[in-house]
C-alpha positions in Angstrom: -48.2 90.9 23.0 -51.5 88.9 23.0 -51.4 86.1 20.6 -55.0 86.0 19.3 -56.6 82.4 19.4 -57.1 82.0 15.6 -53.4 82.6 15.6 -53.2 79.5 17.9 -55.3 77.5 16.1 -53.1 78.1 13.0 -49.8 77.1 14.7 -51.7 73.9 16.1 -52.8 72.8 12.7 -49.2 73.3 10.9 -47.8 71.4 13.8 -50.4 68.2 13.3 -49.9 68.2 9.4 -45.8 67.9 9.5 -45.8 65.5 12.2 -48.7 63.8 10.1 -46.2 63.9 7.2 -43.2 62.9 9.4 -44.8 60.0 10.8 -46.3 59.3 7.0 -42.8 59.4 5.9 -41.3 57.5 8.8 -44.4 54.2 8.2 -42.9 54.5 4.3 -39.6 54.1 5.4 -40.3 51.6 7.4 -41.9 50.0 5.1 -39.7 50.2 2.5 -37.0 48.7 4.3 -39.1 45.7 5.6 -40.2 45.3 2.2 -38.1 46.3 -0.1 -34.4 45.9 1.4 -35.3 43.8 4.1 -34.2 40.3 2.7 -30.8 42.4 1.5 -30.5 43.8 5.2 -31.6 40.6 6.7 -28.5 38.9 4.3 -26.2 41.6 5.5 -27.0 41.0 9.4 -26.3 37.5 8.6 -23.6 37.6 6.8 -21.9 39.9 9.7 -22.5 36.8 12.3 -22.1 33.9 10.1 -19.1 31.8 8.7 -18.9 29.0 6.0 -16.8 26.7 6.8 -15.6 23.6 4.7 -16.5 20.5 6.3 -15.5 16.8 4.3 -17.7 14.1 4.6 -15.9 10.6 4.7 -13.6 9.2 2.5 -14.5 5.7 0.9 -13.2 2.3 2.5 -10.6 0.9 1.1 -10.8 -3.3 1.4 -8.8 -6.0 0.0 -9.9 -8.7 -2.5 -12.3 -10.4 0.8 -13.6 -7.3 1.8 -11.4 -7.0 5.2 -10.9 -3.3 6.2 -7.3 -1.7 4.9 -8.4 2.1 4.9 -11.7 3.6 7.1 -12.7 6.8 8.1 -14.8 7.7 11.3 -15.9 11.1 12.6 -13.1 13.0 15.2 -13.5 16.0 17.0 -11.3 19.3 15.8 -10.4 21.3 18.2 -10.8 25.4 17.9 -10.6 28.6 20.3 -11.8 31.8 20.6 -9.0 34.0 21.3 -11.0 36.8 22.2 -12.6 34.6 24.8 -9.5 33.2 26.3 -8.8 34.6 29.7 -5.4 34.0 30.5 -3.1 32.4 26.9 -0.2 31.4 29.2 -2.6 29.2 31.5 -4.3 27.4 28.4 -1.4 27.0 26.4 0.3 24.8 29.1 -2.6 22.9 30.4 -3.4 22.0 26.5 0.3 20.8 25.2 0.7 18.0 27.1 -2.9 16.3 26.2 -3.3 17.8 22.0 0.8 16.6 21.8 1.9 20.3 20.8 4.6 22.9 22.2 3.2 25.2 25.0 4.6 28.1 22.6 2.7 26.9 19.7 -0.1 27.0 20.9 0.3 30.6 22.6 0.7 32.0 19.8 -2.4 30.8 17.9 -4.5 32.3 20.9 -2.7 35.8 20.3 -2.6 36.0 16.9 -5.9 38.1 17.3 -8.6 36.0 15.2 -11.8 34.9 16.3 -11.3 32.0 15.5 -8.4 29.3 15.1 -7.8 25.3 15.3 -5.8 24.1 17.9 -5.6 20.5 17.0 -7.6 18.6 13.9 -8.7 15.2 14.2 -7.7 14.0 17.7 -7.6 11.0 19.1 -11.0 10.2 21.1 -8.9 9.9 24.1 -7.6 13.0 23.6 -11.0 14.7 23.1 -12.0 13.1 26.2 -9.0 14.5 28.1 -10.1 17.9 26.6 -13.7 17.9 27.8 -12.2 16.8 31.2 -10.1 20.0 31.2 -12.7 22.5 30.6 -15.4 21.1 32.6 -12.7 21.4 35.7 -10.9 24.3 35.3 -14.4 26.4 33.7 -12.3 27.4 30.3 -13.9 29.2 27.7 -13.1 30.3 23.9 -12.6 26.3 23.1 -15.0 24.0 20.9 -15.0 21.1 18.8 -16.4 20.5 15.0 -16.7 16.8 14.2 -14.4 16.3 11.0 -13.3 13.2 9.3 -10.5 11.0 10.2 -8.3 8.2 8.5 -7.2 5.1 10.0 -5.2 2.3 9.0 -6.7 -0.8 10.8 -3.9 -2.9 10.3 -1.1 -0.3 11.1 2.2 -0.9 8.5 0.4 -3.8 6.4 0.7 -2.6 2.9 1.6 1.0 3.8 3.5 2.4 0.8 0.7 0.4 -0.9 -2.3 2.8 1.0 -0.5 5.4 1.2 -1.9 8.0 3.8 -4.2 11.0 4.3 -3.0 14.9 5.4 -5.2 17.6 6.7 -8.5 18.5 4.9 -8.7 15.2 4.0 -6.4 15.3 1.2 -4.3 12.4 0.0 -0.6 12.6 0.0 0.9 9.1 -0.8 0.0 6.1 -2.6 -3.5 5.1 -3.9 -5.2 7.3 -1.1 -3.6 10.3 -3.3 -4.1 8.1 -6.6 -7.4 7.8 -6.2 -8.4 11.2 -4.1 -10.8 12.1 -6.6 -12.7 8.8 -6.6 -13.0 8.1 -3.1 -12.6 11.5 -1.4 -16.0 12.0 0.3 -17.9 15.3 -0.9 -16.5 18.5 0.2 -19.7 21.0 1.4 -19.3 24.6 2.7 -21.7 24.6 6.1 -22.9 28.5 7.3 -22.1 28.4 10.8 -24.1 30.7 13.0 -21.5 33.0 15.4 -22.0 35.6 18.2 -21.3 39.2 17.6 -17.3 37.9 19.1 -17.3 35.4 16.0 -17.3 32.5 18.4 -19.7 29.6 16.6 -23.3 28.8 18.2 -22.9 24.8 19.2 -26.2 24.7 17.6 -25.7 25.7 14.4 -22.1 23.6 14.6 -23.5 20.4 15.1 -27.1 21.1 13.2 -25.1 19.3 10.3 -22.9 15.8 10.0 -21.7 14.8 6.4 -22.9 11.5 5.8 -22.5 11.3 2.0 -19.0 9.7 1.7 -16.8 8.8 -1.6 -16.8 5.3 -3.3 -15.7 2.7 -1.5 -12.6 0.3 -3.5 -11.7 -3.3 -3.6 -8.2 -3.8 -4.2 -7.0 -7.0 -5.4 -4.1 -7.4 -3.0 -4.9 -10.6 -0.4 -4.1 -9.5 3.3 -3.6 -12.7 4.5 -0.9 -13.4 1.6 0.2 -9.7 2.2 0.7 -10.5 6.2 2.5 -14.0 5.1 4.9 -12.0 2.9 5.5 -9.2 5.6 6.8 -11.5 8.0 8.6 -13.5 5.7 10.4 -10.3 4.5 10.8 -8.9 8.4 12.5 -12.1 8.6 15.0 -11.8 5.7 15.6 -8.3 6.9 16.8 -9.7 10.1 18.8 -12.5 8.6 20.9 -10.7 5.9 21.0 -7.2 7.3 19.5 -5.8 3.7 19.0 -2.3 3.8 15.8 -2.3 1.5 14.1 -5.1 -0.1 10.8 -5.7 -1.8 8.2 -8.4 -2.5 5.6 -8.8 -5.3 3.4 -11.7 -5.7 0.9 -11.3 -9.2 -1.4 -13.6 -10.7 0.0 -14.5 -14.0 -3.5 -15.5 -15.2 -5.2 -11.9 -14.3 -2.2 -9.6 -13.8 -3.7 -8.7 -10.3 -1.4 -7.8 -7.5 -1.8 -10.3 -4.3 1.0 -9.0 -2.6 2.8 -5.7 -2.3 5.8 -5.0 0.4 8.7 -2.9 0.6 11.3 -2.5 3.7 11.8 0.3 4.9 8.2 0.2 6.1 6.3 2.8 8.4 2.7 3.4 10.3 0.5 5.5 8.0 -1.4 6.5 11.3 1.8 8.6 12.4 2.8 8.9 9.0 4.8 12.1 9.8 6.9 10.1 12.6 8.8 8.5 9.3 10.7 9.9 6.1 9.8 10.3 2.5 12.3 7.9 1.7 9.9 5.1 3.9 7.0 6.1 2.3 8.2 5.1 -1.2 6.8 2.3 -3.1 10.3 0.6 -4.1 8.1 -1.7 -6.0 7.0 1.1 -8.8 9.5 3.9 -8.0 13.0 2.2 -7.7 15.1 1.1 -10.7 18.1 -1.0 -10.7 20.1 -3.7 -12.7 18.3 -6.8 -12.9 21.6 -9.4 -13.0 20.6 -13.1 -13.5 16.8 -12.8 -13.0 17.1 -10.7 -16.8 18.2 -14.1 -19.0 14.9 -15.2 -18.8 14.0 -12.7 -21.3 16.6 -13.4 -22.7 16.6 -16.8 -23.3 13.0 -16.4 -24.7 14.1 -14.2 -27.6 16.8 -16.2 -28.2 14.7 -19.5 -28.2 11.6 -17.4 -30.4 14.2 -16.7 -32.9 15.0 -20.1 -33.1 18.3 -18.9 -32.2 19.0 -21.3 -29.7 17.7 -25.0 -29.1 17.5 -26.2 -25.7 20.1 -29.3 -26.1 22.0 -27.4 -28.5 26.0 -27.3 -27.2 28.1 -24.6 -26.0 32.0 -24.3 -25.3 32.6 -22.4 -22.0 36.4 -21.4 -21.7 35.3 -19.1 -18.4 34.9 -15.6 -20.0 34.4 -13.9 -23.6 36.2 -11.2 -25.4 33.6 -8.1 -26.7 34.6 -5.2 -28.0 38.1 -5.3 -25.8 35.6 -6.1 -22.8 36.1 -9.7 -21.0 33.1 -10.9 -19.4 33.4 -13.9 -17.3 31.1 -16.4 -15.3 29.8 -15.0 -12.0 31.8 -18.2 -10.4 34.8 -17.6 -12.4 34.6 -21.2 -13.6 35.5 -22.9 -16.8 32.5 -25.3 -17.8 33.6 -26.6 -20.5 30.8 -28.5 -22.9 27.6 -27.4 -22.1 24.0 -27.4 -23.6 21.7 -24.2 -23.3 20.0 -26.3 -20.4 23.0 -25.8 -18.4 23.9 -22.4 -19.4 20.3 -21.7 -17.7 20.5 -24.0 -15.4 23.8 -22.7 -14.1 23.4 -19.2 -15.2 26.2 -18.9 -17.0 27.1 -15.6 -18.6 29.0 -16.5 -21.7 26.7 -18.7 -23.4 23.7 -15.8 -22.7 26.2 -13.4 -24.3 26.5 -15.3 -27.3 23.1 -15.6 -28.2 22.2 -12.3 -27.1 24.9 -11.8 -29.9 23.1 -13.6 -32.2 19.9 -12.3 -31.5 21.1 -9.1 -32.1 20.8 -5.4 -30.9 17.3 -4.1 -32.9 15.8 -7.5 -32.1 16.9 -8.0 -28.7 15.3 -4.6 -27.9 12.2 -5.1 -29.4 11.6 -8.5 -27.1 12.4 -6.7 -23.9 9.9 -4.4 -24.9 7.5 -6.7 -25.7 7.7 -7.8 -22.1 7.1 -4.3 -20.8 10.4 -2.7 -20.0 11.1 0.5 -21.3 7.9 2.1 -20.1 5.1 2.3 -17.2 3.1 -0.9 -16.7 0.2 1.6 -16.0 -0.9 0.1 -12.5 -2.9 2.1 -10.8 -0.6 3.6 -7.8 1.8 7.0 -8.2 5.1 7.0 -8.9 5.6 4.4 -11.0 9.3 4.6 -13.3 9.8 3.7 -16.7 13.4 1.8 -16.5 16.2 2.7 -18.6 17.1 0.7 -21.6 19.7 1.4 -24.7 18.5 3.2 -28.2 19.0 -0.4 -30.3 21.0 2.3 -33.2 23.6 3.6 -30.2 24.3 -0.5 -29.3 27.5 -1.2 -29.4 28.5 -5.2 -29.3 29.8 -4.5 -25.6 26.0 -2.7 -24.9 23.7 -6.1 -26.4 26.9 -8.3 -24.2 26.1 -6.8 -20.9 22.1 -6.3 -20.9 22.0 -10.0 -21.9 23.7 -10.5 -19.0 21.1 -8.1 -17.0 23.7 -5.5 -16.7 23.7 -1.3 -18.2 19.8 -1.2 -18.3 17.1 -0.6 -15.2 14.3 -2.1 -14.6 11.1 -1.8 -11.6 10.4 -4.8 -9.3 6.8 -4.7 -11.0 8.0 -4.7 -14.5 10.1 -7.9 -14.0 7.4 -9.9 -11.8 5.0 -9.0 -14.7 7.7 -10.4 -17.2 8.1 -13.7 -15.4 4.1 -14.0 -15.2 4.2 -13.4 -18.8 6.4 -16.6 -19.0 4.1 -18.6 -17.0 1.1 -16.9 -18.8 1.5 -18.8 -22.1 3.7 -15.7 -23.5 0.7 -13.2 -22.7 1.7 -10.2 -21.1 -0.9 -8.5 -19.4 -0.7 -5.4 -17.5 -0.4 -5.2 -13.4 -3.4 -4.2 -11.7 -4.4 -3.7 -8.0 -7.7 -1.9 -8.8 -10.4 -5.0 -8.6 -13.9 -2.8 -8.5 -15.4 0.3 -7.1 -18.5 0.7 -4.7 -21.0 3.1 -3.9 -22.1 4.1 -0.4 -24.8 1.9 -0.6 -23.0 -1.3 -1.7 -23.8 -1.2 -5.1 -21.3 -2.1 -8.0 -20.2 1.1 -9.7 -17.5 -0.5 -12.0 -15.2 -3.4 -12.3 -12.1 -4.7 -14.0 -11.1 -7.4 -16.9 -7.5 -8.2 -17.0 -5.8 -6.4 -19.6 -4.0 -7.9 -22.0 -0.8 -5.7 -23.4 0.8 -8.6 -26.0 1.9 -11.6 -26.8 4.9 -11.1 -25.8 6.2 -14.6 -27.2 4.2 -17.9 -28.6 2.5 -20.2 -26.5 5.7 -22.8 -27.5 8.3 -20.8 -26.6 7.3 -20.2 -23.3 6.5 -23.5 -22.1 10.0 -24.6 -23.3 11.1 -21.6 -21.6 9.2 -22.7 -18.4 10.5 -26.3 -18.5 14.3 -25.5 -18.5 13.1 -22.5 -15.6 12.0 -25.4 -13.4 15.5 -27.0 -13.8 16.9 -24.1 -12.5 14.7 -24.7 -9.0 15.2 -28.3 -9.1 18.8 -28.7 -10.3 20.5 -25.2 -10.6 21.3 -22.6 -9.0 17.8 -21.8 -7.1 17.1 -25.0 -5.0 16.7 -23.8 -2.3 13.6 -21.8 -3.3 12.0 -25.6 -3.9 8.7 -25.8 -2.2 8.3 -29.8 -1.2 5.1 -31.2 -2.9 5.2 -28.5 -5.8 6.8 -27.5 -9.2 8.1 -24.2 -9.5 10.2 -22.5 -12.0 12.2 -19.4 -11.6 15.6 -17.6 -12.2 17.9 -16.6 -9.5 20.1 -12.9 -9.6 23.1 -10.8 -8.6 23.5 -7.5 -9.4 26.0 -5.2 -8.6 24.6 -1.9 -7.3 24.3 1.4 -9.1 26.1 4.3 -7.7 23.3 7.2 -7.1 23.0 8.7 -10.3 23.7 6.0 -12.4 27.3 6.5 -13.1 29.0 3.5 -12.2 28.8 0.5 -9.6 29.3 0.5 -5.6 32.1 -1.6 -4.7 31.2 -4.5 -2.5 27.2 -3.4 -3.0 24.7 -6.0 -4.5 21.1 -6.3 -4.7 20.5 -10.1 -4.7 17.0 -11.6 -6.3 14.7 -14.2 -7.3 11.7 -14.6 -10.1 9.7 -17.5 -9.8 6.2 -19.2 -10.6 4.0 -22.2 -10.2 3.1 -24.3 -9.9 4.4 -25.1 -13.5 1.5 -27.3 -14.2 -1.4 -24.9 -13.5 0.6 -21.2 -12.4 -1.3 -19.5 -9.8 1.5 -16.7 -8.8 4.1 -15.3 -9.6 6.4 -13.7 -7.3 10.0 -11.5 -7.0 12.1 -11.3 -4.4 14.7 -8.5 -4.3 17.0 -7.8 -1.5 18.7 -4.3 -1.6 22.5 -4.2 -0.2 22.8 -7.0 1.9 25.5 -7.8 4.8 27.7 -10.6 4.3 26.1 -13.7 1.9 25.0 -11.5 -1.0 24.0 -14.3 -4.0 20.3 -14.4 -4.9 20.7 -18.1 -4.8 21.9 -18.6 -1.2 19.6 -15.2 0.3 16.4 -14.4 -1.7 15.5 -18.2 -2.8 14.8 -18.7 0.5 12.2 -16.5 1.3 10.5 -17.1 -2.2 10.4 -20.9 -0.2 9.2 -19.8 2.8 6.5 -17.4 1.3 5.2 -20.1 -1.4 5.0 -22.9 1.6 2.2 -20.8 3.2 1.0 -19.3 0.0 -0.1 -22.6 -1.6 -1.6 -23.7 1.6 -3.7 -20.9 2.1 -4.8 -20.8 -1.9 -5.4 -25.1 -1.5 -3.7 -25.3 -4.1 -2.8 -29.6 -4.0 1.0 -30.5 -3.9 1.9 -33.2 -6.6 3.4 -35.5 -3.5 0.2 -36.7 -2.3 1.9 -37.7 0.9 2.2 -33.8 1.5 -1.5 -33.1 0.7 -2.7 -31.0 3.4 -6.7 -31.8 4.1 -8.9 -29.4 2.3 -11.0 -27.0 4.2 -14.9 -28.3 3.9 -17.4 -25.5 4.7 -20.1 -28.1 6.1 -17.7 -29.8 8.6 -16.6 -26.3 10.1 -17.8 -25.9 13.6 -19.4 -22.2 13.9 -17.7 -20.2 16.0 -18.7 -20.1 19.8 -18.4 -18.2 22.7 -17.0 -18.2 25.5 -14.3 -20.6 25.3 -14.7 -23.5 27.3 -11.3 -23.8 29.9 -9.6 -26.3 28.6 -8.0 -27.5 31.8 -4.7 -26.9 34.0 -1.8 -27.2 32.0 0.5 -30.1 31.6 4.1 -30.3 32.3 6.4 -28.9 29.1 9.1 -31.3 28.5 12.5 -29.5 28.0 12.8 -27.7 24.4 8.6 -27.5 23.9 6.3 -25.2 24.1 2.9 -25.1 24.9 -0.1 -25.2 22.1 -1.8 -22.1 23.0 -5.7 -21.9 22.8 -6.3 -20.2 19.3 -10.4 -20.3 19.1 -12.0 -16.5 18.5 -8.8 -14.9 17.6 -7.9 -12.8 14.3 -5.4 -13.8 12.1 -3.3 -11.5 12.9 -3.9 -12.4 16.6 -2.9 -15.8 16.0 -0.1 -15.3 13.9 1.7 -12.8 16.4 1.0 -15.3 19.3 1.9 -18.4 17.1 5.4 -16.7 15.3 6.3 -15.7 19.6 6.3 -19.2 20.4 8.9 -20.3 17.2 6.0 -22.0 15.3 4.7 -21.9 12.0 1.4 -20.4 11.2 -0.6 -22.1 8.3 -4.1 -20.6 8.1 -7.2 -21.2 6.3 -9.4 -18.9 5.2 -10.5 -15.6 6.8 -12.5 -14.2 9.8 -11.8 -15.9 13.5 -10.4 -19.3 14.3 -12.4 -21.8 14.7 -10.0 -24.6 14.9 -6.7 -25.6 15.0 -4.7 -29.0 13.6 -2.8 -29.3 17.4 -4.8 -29.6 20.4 -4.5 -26.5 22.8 -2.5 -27.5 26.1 -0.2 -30.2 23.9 3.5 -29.6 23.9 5.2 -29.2 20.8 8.7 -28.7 19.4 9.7 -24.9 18.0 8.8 -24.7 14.3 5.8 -27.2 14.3 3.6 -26.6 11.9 0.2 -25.2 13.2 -2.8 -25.4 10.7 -5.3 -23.0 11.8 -9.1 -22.8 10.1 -10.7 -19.5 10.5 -14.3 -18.4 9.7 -16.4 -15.1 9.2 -18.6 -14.2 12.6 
């Protein structure tokens, strides 16, 4: 059939209009899309290879009172993989678990769990980064990468662990003031798109392209890591001598309520935190209770002698022991004393004549004074955990109840609550409440808020507690506490014994004692006050005979390190004058071949450019005792370097700021 050619002509013309309106409709399409739902398709697209991830930028610094490092943070590399990019799991797994520190199977099954993505190892060690790069670049791995993440350290390892506390993954504070203050100094927590292949595996690019710089405030506590590092080796020495199972130090100033000191045994690393137990990462300072024995009558005597209850000379007849409510109570020694005046009865500690003016004072009244000096409830410090103690309902008291807490026994009371009690004492009667908070920082430096001391009460008069403070120092320098005596100084304080609570409360374990000591001073012009308490000790167990001690051998360096000038001016120890410092040099010059060490000596090591710590660790290995003077690196030292000198010299060392 012959198709004519207006036929042709009419097919040709229907073909160019529909593909004129199919290419009209495909440019509107088009244009729609690019237009219209092209910043939705665009987000979709990106969505599809893109992750947010969390990353933390740094936590604050946490510094003591002078500004020396306790708690930093520094950028460390987290390790991820690619599972869908690992060739062979097996291989990988054991190359990796010696270098990240994990099991071979661990790590296997991460890589076959079937995600795109997955961390191996958070926060390493830069040596262990280093050994990582080292392992791909040699063996040609792929599916592994690092994000940068932040990381806590602990500069000075245990020193005031329980204290810091420590930090767990994703930056997140688990113990102490790092997770009593996580809010305040945790650094801000931003969610970072990270650009990934069509596998999921992130673009280095786009990983890196951001660093958190913006970090938390920064926070000043008032602790003093010098007096913190004298108190730590004291107590690692009275650990070693009596064989205590647990034992912990405070040391407060009574005229501002901060904490210079802080220290429990058991202690632990908070950089290998998890290498230790909950039960050494407790504050025993805040979060233990127990019976207070002797170091108690000092609150005692205060509401006795506030009352007017009591005079100081007034007389007492001691027949050994005292008959309440068909209980017999009798002397810690078991002795008869006879006529006695309350001086004695403190002096001597002796447990009838506090039982009879607890009597006196009576149950409603008694209470109300122990109160007043902060027992019965949280001092309100700023680290977690803290206990309230355990005291009686004043309307339940039966005689045999007011008998035994003036004696220190059937109530509970924190370490902190009875070092801030004592301060009270050398405070004029003011209580004021514990604090180891002593400012916050921004990034920049600038102040962002500070703290007053706080004062809770007067807990009793201004009279009463110097009278109280001037039979205290008898105690020290007659009584039962002489051997905490510091030569040169006046110091006050109460010795204690305490049998131990069973777990639970219920009761008391035989042959178990927690022995103690509260003290202040100098009585003239207090600048601390301190507590000694030595949990379950071998052998010797009296607070008089174990924990005065170390209350001496603290307060010897403490009040050489404060300048604080000894009454016997024949002890004075020359103050430190700033202009007659030498700077610190460097290099050292060599001092010279050695001389010959006479039998029993030791050498005087060369002391200039080291830390304190440094000094202390080389100074306490050679038996001698470390004095220093202020802060920063030695720059002198009271015994020539090269002299010999007998074990347990005293070395005064002068240190300065580089």
């Amino acid at each position: 059939m012959k198709v004519m050619p207006g036929a042709i002509q009419k097919r040709l013309a229907w073909f160019l209009m529909l593909t004129i309106l199919a290419l009209t409709g495909l440019t509107a399409r088009i244009a729609w899309i690019q237009l219209g739902e092209g910043e939705r398709l665009s987000a979709r697209v990106q969505d599809q290879l893109r992750e947010n991830r969390i990353i933390q930028s740094p936590r604050g610094t946490i510094y003591d009172r002078t500004g020396r490092e306790l708690a930093v943070s520094s950028m460390s590399k987290s390790l991820y993989a690619n599972p869908r990019e690992i060739k062979d799991a097996d291989m990988l797994a054991e190359l990796l678990a010696p270098i990240i520190g994990m099991k071979a199977d661990n790590i296997k099954n991460r890589l076959i769990a079937g995600a795109s993505f997955v961390w191996l190892r958070r926060t390493l060690e830069p040596e262990q980064a280093a050994a990582v790069i080292a392992l791909i670049k040699e063996h040609q791995l792929t599916g592994l990468g690092f994000i940068e993440e932040s990381k806590r350290y602990y500069p000075n390892d245990g020193l005031a662990a329980q204290v810091l506390g420590f930090v767990g993954t994703d930056d997140v504070g688990l113990e102490g003031l790092e997770m009593a203050l996580d809010k305040r100094i945790k650094g801000r927590e931003l969610k970072q798109a990270i650009d990934t292949d069509s596998y999921g595996t992130p673009i280095f690019s786009s990983i890196f392209s951001f660093i958190p710089k913006k970090q938390g405030q920064s926070v000043y506590l008032t602790i003093d890591s010098t007096i913190q590092y004298i108190v730590e080796r004291a107590l690692d020495k009275a650990m070693e001598q009596t064989e205590a199972k647990a034992a912990t130090v405070i040391i407060m100033n009574p005229k501002t309520g901060e904490i210079l000191a802080m220290a429990n045994r058991p202690n632990y690393n908070p950089n290998q935190f998890g290498q230790y137990s909950p039960e050494e990462w407790k504050n025993r300072a805040v979060s233990v209770v127990y019976e207070p024995g002797s170091t108690f009558k000092a609150v005692i005597a205060a509401a006795a002698l506030e009352e007017g209850k009591v005079r100081p000379d007034e007389k007492f007849i001691d027949k050994g022991y005292v008959e309440i409510s068909g209980r017999r109570i009798k002397n810690w020694s078991g002795d008869s004393y006879g006529e006695i005046t309350f001086m004695d009865i403190i002096k001597d500690s002796i447990n009838t004549g506090f039982v009879e003016v607890g009597m006196r004072v009576g149950a409603a009244k008694l209470t109300n004074y122990v109160r007043a000096f902060g027992f019965g409830n949280t001092t309100g410090i700023e680290l977690p955990g803290e206990e309230a103690g355990i005291l009686f309902d004043p309307k339940e008291m039966r005689d045999s109840d007011i008998a035994t807490m003036s004696i220190g026994q059937s109530i509970a009371v924190t370490p902190l609550q009875l070092t801030a009690a004592i301060a009270a004492i050398a405070n004029d009667g003011v209580l004021l409440q514990p604090r180891i908070i002593k400012e916050y920082r921004h990034e920049d430096g600038t102040l962002a808020e500070s703290f007053d001391p706080v004062v809770v009460r007067q807990a009793v008069s201004s009279e009463t507690a110097r009278t109280l403070t001037m039979m205290l120092e008898k105690v020290v320098s007659e009584g039962g506490a002489k051997r905490a005596a510091v030569q040169g100084y006046r110091f006050a304080g109460k010795t204690g014994t305490a049998e131990k609570l069973k777990p639970g409360g219920q009761g008391y374990l035989e042959g178990r004692y927690i022995a103690s000591f509260a003290g202040f001073g100098p009585v003239e012009d207090p600048q601390v006050a301190a507590l000694i308490v030595l949990d379950d000790p071998a052998g010797i167990y009296y607070g008089g005979q174990i924990a005065a001690p170390v209350f001496n051998d603290i307060m010897t360096q403490v009040m050489r390190y404060l300048n604080v000038r000894p009454n016997d001016t024949n002890q004075v120890l020359p103050p430190v004058k700033p202009a007659a410092v030498q700077p610190y040099a460097a290099p050292v010059p060599d001092p010279g071949p050695p001389p010959v060490v006479p039998p029993g000596q030791v050498l005087m090591p060369v002391l200039a450019g080291k830390t304190i710590r440094e000094a202390a660790d080389l100074l306490h290995s050679l038996e001698l005792t470390f004095v220093p003077v202020g802060t920063g690196v030695a720059i002198k030292q009271s015994v020539t370097a090269n002299t010999p000198v007998k074990p347990g010299t005293e070395i005064i060392v002068y240190f300065e700021p580089r």
